[in-house]
BALOBA-1460 file (C-alpha; in Angstrom, 3 decimals):
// residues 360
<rec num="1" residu="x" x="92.874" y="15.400" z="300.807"/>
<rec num="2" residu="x" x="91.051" y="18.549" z="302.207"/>
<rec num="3" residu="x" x="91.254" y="19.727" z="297.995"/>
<rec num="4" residu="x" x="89.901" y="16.811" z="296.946"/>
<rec num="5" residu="x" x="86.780" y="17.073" z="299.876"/>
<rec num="6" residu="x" x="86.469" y="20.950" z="298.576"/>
<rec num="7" residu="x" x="85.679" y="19.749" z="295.015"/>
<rec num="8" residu="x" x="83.182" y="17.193" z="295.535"/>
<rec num="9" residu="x" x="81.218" y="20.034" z="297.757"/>
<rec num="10" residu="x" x="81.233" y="22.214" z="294.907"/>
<rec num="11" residu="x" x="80.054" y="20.025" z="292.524"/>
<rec num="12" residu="x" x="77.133" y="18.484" z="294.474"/>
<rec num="13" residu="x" x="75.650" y="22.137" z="295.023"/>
<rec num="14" residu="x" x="75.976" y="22.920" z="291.309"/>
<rec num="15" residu="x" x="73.852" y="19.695" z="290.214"/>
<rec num="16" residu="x" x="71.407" y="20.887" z="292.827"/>
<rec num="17" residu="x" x="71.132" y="24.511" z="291.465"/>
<rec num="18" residu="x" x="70.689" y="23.262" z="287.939"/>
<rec num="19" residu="x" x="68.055" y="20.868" z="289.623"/>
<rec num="20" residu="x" x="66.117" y="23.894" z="291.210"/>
<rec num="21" residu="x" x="66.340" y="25.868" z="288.088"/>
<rec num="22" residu="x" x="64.786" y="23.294" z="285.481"/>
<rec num="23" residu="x" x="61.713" y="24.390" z="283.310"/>
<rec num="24" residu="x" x="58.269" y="21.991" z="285.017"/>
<rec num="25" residu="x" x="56.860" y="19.297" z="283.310"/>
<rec num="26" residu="x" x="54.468" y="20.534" z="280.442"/>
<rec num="27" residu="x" x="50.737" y="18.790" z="281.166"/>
<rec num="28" residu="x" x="48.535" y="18.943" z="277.998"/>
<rec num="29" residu="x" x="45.638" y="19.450" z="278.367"/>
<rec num="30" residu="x" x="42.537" y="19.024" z="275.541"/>
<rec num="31" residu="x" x="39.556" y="20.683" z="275.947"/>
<rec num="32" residu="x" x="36.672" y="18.891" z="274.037"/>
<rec num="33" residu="x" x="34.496" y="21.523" z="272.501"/>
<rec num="34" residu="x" x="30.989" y="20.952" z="271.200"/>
<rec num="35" residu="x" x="30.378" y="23.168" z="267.862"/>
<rec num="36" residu="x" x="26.827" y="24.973" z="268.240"/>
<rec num="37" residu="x" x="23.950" y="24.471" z="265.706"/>
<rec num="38" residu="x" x="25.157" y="27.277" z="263.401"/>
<rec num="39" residu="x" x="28.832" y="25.937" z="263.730"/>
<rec num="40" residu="x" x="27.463" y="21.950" z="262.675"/>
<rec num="41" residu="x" x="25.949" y="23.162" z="259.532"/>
<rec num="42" residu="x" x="29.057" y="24.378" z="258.219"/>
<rec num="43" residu="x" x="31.171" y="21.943" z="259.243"/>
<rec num="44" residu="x" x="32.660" y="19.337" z="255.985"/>
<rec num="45" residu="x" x="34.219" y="16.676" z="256.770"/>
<rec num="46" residu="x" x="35.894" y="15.398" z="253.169"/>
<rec num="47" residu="x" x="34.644" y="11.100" z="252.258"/>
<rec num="48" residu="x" x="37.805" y="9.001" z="252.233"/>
<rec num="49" residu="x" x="39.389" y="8.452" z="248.666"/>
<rec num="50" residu="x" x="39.033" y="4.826" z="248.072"/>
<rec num="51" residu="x" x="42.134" y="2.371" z="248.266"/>
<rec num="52" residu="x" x="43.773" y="2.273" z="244.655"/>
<rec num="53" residu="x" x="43.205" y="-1.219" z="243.289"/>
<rec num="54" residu="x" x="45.117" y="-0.287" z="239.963"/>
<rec num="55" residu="x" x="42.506" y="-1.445" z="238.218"/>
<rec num="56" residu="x" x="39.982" y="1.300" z="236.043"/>
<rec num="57" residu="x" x="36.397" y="1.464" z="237.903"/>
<rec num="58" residu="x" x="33.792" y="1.640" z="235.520"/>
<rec num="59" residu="x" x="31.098" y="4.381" z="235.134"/>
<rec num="60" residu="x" x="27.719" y="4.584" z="235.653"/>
<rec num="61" residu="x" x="26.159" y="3.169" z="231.736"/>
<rec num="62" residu="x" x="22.971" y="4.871" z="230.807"/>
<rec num="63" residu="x" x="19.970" y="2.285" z="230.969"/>
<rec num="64" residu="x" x="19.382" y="0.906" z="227.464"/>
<rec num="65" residu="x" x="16.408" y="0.935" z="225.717"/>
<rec num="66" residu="x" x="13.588" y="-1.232" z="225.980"/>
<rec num="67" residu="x" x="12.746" y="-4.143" z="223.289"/>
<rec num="68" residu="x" x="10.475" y="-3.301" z="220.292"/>
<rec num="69" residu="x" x="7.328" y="-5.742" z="220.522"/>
<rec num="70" residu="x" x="4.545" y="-6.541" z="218.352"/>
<rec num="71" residu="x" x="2.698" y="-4.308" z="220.722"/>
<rec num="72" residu="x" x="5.235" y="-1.263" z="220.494"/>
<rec num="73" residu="x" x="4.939" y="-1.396" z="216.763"/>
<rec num="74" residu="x" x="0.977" y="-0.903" z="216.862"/>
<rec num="75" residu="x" x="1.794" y="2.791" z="217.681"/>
<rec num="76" residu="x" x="4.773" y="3.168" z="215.897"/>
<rec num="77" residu="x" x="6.050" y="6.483" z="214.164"/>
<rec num="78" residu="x" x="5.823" y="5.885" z="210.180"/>
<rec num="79" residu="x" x="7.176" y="8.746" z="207.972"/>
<rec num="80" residu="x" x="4.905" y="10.729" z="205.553"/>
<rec num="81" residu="x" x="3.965" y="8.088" z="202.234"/>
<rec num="82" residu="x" x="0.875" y="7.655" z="200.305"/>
<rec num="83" residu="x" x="-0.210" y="11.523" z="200.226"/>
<rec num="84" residu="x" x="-0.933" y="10.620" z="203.980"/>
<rec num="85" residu="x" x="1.332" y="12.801" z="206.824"/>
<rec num="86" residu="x" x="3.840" y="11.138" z="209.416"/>
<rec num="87" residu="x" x="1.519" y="10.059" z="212.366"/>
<rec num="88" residu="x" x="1.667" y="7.573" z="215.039"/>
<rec num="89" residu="x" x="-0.245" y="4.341" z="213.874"/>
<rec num="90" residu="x" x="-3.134" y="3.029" z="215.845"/>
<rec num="91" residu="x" x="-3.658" y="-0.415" z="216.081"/>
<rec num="92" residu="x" x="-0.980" y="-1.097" z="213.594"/>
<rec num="93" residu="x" x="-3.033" y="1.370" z="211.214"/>
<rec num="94" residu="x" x="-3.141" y="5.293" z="210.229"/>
<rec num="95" residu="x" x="-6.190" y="7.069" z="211.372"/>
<rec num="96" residu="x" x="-4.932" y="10.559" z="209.714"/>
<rec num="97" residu="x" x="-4.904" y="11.850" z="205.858"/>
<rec num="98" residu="x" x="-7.075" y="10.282" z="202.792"/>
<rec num="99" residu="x" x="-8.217" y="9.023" z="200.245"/>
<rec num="100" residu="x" x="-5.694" y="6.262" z="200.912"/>
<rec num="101" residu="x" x="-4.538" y="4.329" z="204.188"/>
<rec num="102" residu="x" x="-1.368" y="3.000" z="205.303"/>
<rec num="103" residu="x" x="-0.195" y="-0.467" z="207.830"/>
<rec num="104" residu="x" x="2.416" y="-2.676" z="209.282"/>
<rec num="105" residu="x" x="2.591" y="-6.201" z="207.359"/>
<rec num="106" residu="x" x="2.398" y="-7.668" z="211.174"/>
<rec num="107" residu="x" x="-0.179" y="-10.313" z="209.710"/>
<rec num="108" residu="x" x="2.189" y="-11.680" z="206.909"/>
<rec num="109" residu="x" x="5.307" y="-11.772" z="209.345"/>
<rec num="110" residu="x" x="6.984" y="-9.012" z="207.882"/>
<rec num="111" residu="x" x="9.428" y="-7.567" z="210.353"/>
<rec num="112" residu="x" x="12.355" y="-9.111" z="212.359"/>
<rec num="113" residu="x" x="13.689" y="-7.900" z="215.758"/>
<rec num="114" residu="x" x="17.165" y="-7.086" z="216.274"/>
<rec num="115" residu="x" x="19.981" y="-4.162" z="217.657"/>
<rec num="116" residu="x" x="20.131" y="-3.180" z="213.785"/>
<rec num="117" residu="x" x="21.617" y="0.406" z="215.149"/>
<rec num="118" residu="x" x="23.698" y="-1.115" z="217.761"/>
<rec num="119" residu="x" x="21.871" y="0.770" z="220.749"/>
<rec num="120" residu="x" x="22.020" y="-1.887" z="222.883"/>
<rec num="121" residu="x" x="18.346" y="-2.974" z="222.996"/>
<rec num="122" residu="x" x="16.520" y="-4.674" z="220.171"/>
<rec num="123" residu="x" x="14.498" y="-2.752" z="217.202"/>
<rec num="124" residu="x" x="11.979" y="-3.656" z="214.686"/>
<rec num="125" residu="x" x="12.760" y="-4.043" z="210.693"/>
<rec num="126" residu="x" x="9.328" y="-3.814" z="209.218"/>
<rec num="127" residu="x" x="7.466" y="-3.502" z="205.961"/>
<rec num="128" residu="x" x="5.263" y="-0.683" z="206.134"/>
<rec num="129" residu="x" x="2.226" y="-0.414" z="203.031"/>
<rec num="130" residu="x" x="0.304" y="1.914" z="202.284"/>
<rec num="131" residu="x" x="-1.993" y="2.794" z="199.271"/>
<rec num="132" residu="x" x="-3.638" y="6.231" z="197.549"/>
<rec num="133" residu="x" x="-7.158" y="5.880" z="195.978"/>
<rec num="134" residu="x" x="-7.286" y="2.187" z="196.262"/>
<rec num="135" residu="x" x="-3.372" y="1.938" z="194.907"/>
<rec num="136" residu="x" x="-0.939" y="0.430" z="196.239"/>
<rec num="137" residu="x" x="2.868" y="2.290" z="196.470"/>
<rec num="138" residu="x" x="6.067" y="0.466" z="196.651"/>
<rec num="139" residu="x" x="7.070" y="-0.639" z="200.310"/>
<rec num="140" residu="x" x="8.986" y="0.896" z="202.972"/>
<rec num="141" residu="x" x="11.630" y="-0.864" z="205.030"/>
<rec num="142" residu="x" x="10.962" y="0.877" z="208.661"/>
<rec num="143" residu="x" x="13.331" y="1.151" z="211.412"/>
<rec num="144" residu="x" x="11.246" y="1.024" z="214.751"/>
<rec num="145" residu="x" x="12.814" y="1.511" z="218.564"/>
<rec num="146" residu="x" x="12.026" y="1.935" z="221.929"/>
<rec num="147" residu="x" x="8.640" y="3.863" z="222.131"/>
<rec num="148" residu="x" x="7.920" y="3.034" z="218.564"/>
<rec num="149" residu="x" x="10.169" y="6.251" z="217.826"/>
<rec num="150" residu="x" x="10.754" y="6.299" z="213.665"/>
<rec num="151" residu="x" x="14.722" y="5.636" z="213.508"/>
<rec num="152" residu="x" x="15.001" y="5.423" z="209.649"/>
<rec num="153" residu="x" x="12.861" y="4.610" z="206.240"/>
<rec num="154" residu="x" x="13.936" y="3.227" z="203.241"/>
<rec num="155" residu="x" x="11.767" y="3.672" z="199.663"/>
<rec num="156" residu="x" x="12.228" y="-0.034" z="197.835"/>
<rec num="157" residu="x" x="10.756" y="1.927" z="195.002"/>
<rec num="158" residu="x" x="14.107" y="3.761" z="194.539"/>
<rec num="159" residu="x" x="16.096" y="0.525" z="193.867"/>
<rec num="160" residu="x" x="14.299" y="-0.114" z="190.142"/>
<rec num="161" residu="x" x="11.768" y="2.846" z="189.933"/>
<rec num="162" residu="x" x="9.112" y="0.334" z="189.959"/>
<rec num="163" residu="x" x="5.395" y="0.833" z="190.085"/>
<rec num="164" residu="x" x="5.357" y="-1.466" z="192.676"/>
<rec num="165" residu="x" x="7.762" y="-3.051" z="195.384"/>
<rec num="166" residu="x" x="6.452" y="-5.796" z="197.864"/>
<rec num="167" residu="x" x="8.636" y="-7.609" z="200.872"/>
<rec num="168" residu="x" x="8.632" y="-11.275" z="200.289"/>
<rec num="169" residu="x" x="9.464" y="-12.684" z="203.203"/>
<rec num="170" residu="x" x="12.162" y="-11.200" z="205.736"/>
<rec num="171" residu="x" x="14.715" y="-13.066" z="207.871"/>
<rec num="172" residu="x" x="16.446" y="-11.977" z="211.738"/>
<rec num="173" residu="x" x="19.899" y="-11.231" z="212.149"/>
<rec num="174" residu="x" x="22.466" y="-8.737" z="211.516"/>
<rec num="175" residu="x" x="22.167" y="-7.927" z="208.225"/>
<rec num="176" residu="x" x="18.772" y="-8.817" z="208.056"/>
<rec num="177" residu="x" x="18.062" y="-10.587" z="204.688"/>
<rec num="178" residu="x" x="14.832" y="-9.557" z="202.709"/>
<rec num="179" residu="x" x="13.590" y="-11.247" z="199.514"/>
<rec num="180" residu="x" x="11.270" y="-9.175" z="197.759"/>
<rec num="181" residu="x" x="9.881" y="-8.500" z="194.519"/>
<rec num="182" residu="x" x="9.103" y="-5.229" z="191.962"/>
<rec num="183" residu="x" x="6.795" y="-5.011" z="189.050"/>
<rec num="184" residu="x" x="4.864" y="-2.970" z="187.155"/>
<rec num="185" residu="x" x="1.234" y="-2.715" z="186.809"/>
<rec num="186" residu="x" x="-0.886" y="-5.646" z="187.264"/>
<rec num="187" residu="x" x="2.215" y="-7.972" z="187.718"/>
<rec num="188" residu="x" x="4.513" y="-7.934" z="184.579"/>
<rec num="189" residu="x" x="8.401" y="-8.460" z="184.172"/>
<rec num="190" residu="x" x="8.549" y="-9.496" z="188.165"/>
<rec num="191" residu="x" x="11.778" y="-8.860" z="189.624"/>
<rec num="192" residu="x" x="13.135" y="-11.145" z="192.621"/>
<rec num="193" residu="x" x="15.305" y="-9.251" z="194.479"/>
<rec num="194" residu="x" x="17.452" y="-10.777" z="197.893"/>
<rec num="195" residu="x" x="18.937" y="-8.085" z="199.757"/>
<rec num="196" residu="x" x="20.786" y="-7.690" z="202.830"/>
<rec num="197" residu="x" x="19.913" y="-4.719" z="205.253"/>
<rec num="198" residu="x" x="22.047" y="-2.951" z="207.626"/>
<rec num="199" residu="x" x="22.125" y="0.666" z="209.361"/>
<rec num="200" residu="x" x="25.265" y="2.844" z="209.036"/>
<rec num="201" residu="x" x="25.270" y="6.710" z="209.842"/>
<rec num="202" residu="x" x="21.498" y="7.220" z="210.728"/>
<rec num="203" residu="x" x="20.038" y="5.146" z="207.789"/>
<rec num="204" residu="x" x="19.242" y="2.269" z="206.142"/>
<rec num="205" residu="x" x="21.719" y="0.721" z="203.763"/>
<rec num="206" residu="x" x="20.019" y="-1.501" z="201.253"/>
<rec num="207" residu="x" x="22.926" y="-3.859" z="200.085"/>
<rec num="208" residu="x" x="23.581" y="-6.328" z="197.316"/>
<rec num="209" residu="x" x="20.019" y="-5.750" z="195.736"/>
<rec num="210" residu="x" x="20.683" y="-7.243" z="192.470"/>
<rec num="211" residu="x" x="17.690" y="-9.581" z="191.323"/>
<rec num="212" residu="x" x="18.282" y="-13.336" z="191.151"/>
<rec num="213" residu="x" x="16.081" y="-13.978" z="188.398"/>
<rec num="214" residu="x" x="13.117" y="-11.974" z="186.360"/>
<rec num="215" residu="x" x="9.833" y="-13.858" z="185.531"/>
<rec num="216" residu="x" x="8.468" y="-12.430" z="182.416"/>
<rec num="217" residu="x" x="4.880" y="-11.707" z="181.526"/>
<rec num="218" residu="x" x="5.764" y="-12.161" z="178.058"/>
<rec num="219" residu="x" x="8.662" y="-13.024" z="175.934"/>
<rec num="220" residu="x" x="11.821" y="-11.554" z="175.930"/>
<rec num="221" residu="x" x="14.800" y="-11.233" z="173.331"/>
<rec num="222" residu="x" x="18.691" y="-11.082" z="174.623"/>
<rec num="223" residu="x" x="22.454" y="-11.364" z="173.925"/>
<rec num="224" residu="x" x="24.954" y="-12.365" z="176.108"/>
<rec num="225" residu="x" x="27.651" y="-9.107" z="177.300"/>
<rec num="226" residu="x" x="30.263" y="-9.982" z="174.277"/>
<rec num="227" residu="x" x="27.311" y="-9.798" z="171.731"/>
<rec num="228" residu="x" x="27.895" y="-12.996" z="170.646"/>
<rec num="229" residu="x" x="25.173" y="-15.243" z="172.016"/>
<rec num="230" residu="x" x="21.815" y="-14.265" z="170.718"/>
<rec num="231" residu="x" x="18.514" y="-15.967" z="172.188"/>
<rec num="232" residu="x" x="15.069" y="-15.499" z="173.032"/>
<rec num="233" residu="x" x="13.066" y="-16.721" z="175.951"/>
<rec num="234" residu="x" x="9.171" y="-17.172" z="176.231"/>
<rec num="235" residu="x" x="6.430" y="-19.289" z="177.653"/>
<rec num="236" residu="x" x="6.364" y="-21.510" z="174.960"/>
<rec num="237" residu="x" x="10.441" y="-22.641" z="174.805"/>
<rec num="238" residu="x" x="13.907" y="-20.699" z="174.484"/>
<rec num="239" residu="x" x="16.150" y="-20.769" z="171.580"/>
<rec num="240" residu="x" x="19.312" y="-19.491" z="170.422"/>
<rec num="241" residu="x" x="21.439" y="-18.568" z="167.351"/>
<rec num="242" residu="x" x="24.010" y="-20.982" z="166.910"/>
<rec num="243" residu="x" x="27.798" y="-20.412" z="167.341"/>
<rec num="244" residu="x" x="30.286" y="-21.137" z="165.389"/>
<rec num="245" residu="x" x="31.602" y="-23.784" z="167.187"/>
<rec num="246" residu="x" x="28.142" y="-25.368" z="167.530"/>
<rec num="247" residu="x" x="28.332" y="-25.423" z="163.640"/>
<rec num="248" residu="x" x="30.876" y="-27.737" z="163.728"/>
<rec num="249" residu="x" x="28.817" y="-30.319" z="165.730"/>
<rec num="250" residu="x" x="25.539" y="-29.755" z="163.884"/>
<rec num="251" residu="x" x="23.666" y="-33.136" z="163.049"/>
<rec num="252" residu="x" x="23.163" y="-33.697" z="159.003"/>
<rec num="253" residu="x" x="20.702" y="-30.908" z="157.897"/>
<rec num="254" residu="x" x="18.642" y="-34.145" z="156.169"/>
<rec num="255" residu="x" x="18.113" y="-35.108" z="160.048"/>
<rec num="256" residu="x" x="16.645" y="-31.603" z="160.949"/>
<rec num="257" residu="x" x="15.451" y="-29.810" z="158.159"/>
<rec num="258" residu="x" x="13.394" y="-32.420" z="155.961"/>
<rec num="259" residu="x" x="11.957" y="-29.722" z="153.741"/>
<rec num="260" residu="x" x="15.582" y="-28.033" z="153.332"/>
<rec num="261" residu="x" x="17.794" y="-25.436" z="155.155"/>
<rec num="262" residu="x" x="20.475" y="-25.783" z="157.495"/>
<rec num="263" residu="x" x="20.650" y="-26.418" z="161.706"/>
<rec num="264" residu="x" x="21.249" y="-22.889" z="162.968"/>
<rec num="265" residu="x" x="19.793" y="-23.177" z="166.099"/>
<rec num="266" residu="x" x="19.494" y="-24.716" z="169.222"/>
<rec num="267" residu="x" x="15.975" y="-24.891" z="171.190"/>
<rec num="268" residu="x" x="14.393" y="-26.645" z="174.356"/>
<rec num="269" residu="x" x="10.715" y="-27.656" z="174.848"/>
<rec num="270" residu="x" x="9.471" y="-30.590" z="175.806"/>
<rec num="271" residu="x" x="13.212" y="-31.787" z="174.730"/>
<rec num="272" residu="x" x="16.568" y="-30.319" z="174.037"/>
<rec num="273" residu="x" x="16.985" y="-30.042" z="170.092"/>
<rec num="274" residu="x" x="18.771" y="-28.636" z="166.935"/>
<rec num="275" residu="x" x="16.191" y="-27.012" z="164.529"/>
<rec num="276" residu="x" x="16.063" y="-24.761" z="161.476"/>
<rec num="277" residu="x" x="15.236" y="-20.974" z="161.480"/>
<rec num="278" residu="x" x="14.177" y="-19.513" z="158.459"/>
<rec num="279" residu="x" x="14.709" y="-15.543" z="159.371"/>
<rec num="280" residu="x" x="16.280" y="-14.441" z="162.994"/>
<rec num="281" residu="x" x="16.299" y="-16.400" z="165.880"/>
<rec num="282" residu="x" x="15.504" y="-12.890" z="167.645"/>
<rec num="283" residu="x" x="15.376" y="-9.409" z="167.266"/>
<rec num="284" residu="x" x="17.082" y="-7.593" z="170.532"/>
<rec num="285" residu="x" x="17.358" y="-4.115" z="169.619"/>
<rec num="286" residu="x" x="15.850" y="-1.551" z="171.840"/>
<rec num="287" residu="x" x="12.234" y="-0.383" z="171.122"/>
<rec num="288" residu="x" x="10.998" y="2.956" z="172.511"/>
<rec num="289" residu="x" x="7.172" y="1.861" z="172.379"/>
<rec num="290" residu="x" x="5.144" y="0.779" z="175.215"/>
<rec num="291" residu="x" x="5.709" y="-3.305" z="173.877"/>
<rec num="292" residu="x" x="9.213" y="-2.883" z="175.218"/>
<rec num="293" residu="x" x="8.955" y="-2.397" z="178.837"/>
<rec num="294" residu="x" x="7.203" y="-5.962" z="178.560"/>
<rec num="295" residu="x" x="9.413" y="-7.219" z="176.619"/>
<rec num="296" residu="x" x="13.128" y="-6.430" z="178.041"/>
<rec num="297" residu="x" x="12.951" y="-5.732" z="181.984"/>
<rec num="298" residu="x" x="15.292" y="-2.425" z="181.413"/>
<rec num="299" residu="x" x="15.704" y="-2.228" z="185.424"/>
<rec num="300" residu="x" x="17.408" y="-5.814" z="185.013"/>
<rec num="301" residu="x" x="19.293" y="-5.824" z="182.428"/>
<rec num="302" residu="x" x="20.541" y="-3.089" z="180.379"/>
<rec num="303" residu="x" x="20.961" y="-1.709" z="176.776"/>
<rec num="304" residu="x" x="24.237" y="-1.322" z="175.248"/>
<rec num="305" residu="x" x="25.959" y="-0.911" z="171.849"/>
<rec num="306" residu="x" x="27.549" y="-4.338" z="171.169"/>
<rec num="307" residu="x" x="29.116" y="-4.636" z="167.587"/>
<rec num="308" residu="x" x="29.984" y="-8.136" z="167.778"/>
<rec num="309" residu="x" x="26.313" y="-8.579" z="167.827"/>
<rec num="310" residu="x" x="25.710" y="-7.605" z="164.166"/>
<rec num="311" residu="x" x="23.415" y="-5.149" z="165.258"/>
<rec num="312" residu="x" x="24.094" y="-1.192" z="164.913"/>
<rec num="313" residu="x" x="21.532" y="-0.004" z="167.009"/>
<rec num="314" residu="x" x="21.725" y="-0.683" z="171.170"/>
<rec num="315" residu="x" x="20.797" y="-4.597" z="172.236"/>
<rec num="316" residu="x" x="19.376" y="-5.856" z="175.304"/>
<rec num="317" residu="x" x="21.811" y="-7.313" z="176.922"/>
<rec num="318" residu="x" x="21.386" y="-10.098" z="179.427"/>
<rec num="319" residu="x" x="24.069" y="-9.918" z="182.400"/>
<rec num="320" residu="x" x="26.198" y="-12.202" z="183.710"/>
<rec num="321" residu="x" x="24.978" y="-14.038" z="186.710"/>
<rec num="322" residu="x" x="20.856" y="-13.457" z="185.872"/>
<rec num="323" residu="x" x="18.266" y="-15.254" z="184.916"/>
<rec num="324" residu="x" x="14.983" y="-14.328" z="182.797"/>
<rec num="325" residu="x" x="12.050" y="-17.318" z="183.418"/>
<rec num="326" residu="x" x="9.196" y="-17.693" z="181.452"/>
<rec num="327" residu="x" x="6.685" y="-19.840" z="182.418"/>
<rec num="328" residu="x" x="8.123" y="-23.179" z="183.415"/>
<rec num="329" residu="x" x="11.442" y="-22.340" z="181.216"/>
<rec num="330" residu="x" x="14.597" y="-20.548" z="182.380"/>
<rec num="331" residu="x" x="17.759" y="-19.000" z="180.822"/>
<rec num="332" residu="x" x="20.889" y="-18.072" z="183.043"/>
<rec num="333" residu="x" x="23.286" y="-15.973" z="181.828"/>
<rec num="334" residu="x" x="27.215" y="-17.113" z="182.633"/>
<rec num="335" residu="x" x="30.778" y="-16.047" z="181.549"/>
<rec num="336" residu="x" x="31.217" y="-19.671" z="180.320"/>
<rec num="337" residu="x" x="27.943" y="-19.272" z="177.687"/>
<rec num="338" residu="x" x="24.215" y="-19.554" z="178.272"/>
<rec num="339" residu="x" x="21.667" y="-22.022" z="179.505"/>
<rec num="340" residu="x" x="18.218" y="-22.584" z="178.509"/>
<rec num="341" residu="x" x="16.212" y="-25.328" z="180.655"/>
<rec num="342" residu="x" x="12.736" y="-26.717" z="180.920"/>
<rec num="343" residu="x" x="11.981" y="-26.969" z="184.441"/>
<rec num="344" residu="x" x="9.638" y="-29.034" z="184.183"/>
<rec num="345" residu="x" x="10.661" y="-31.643" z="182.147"/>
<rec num="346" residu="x" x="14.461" y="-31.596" z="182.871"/>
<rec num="347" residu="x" x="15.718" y="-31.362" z="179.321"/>
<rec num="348" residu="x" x="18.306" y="-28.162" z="178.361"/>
<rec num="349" residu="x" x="21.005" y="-27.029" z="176.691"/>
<rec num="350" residu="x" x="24.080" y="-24.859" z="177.419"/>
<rec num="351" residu="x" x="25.672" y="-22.848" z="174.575"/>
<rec num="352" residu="x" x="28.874" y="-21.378" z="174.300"/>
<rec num="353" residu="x" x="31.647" y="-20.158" z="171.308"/>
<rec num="354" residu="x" x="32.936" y="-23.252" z="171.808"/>
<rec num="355" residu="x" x="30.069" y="-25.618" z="171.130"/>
<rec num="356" residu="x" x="26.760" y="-26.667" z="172.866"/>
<rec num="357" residu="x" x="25.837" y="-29.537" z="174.938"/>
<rec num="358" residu="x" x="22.205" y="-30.933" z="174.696"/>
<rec num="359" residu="x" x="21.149" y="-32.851" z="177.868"/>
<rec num="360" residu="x" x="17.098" y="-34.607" z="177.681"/>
């Protein structure tokens, strides 16, 4: 028992010592210190990086340009033409360079507003004329933006080496569809041209500017791309050579040719009739005199060595898919034969190898 009363003793004045011997409670203390002038001005404290939403924020865009106007394009940029220098137009005019003076066609409608360059605001397509000791020069198309800053130019002189080259009318959108017309001198062998205009690495691309149709000042005398169809075409009527196949279906020569020969050809006037040519329906080879220009449009069509024509020398050939008009008469030009018609009357005919059909 006394053991047992010895232990306990012991062990109560151990727990005590341990007690008396225990590191004291720490007590933390923070001291709140206030950074002087010179310490606050280089003090950074970093902005807090935005939650992640997974989702791509987008950048700051540069502002666009502004819309072209009728009133931008009174001071517009328009490139050196006419013997007159680049300038800035005032008024819709050039004030610098003689003996000739250059404009916008902003009277006749000529120009069409739209992001042709893809620059996110919309630019002007415009004709620009201009003329040099009281002549005029073939059109420009002009590409106009913000500021009336020159963008791009294109010479419709270039497409047919034409005297001259005038915009029609001209239509908005992207292309932007111009009909216009080139000629020479005082207005002979007028080519109609549609044309659809676009901009692709820093200029204008003048697409699809094949002519529709040529009105002739004169006459003009053709054959078809094989050779085989010969014609001619002026103000007074067409007529062609006929084929062999039209042979076959040739009325009685008693019917057409009273005072002899034989149906050979095949002509439209007033009406749609057979009739009997005493030499050549026509004579299409090429001429180098001045005559020729008038009568083959060379920038239209084209001349070629053809032996199925019957001539040696090179032809003026008609294309496929064109049209020469004279006067108030028109022939067309197809892979399935040719067509002459009087417009104003109705009456035609369409020839081919195979035969010819007269319609009144």
């Amino acid at each position: 028992m006394e053991t047992l009363r010895r232990a306990c003793a012991v062990a109560a004045f151990a727990a005590l010592a341990l007690t008396s011997c225990a590191a004291p409670p720490v007590v933390e203390v923070v001291q709140q210190v206030t950074p002087t002038p010179a310490a606050r001005s280089t003090v950074t404290v970093p902005a807090a990086a935005p939650a992640s939403t997974g989702v791509a924020q987008p950048s700051e865009a540069a502002p666009a340009g502004t819309d072209v106007t009728l009133a931008t394009l009174k001071t517009a940029e328009v490139p050196a033409n006419c013997q007159l220098p680049a300038q800035r137009l005032v008024d819709g005019k050039t004030t610098k360079g003689s003996p000739g003076t250059g404009e916008l066609m902003l009277d006749r409608g000529m120009y069409a507003f739209v992001d042709l360059a893809g620059l996110g605001y919309k630019q002007a397509l415009v004709a620009y004329q201009c003329n040099a000791g009281g002549v005029g020069w073939p059109q420009r198309l002009l590409l106009i933006g913000d500021g009336g800053k020159l963008l791009a130019n294109y010479d419709l002189g270039t497409a047919y080496q034409a005297e001259h080259a005038n915009v029609d009318t001209m239509t908005d959108g992207n292309p932007v569809v111009v009909r216009w017309l080139a000629y020479e001198g005082a207005g002979t062998d007028i080519v109609h041209t549609t044309s659809s205009v676009t901009f692709a690495g820093g200029k204008l691309r003048v697409t699809e500017a094949e002519p529709s149709y040529v009105k002739l000042q004169n006459s003009a005398d053709f054959v078809s791309p094989t050779g085989r169809l010969l014609c001619h075409l002026g103000p007074d009527g067409a007529t062609c050579a006929a084929t062999p196949g039209a042979m076959k279906k040739a009325p009685p020569a008693s019917e057409v040719c009273p005072s002899g020969g034989t149906p050979n050809a095949i002509g439209v006037t007033s009406s749609a009739s057979w009739s009997c040519a005493s030499g050549q329906v026509a004579d299409p080879t090429e001429r180098t005199d001045l005559y020729a220009m008038v009568d083959w449009p060379y920038r239209y069509g084209r001349w070629q060595v053809l032996p199925d024509s019957g001539f040696s020398a090179k032809v003026a050939v008609l294309p496929y898919g064109k049209t020469l008009v004279a006067g108030t008469y028109r022939c067309s030009m197809a892979t399935s034969g040719v067509t002459c018609k009087n417009t104003a009357t109705g009456a035609s005919f369409a020839l081919n190898q195979a035969g010819v059909t007269l319609k009144n």
